[in-house]
Steps between C-alpha positions, in 0.01 A plus 500: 500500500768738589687407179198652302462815651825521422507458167177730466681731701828506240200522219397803659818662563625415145165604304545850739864501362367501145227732499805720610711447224253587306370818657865600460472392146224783438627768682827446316337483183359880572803644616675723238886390546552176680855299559502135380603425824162576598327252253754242631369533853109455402590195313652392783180522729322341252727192454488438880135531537506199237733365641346529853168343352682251365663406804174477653335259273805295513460466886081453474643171239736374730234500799242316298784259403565442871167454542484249249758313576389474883181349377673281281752357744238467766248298253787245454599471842127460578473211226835302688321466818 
């Protein structure tokens, strides 16, 4: 259980991240004289929102793996005794 929140948690965080990046997008994207730098650093929030969602659905498939393999292992023992 604790496993999930986290990984909703990291969704959240990571979706925050990239509606971030790309607020910074806009704004940049009205500014008259911008450094590439600048472009640089919004790409950057966006790629680790992803990759914070990412990271998060990785970790919400490796609980219901677990899961699985719990049930699994405990179905076998159950059909030994």
């Amino acid at each position: 259980m604790r496993t999930t929140i986290l990984a909703y948690v990291i969704a959240l965080i990571g979706l925050v991240i990239l509606i971030f990046g790309a607020w910074g997008f806009s704004v940049l994207n009205n500014a008259n004289i911008i450094a590439l730098t600048n472009y640089a650093i919004v790409f950057e929030m966006v790629g680790g929102g992803l990759a914070m969602i990412g990271l998060a659905q990785a970790l919400r498939l490796l609980v219901v793996i677990m899961k699985n393999t719990d049930l699994a292992l405990a179905a076998a023992r159950a059909k030994k005794l």
